[in-house]
N, C-alpha and C positions, 0 to 999 in steps of 0.2 A: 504494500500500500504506500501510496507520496504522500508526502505531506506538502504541496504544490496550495500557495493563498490565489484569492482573486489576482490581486496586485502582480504575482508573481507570473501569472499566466495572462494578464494586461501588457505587463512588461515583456513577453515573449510574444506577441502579437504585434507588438509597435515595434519587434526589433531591437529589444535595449537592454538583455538580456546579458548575462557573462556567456562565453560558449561552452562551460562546464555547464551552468545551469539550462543552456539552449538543448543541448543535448540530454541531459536527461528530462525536461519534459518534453521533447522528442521522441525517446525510448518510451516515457511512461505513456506515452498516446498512443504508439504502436501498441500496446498492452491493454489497458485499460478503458472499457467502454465507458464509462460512467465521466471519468475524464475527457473523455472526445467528444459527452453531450455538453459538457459545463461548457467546453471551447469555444462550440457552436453557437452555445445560447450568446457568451461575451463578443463573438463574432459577427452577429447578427445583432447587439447592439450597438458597436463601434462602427459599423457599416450606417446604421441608422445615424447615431450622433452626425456622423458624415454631411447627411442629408439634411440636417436642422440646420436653419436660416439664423444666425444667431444676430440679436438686435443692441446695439450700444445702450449702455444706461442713459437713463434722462441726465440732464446738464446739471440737472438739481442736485441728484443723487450724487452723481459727482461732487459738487461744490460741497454739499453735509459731507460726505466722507473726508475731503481734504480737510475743511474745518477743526473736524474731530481730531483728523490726524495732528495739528500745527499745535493744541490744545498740552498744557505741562501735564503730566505725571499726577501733579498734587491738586490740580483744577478737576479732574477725572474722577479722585477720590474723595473730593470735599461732600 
């Protein structure tokens, strides 16, 4: 049995793997069905992300977050 995370098998989908770790869940896919459906399902969602139109936040959003950012430490906690 692997002990392969999401994250782990995200990362061997985008490529960004070590090639000790590419290779065994390589091998472990050769093997194990139950692993080759988790793949598909992340496959089929990273195909979809693809296809999302992604939209800029509002200008507003923007300006509160920088705000907060510029904001001290101790103004935060007061």
């Amino acid at each position: 049995m692997y002990n392969f995370t999401q994250e782990d098998l995200v990362q061997y989908l985008y490529k960004e793997t070590s090639p000790e770790k590419t290779a065994a869940i390589t091998a472990a896919l050769n093997s194990d069905y139950n692993l080759r459906e988790i793949m598909e399902i992340l496959s089929g969602s990273i195909e979809k992300l693809d296809t999302v139109e992604m939209l800029s936040p509002r200008q507003q959003t923007l300006d509160a977050i920088m705000n907060y950012a510029e904001k001290p430490v101790e103004e935060l906690h007061a």
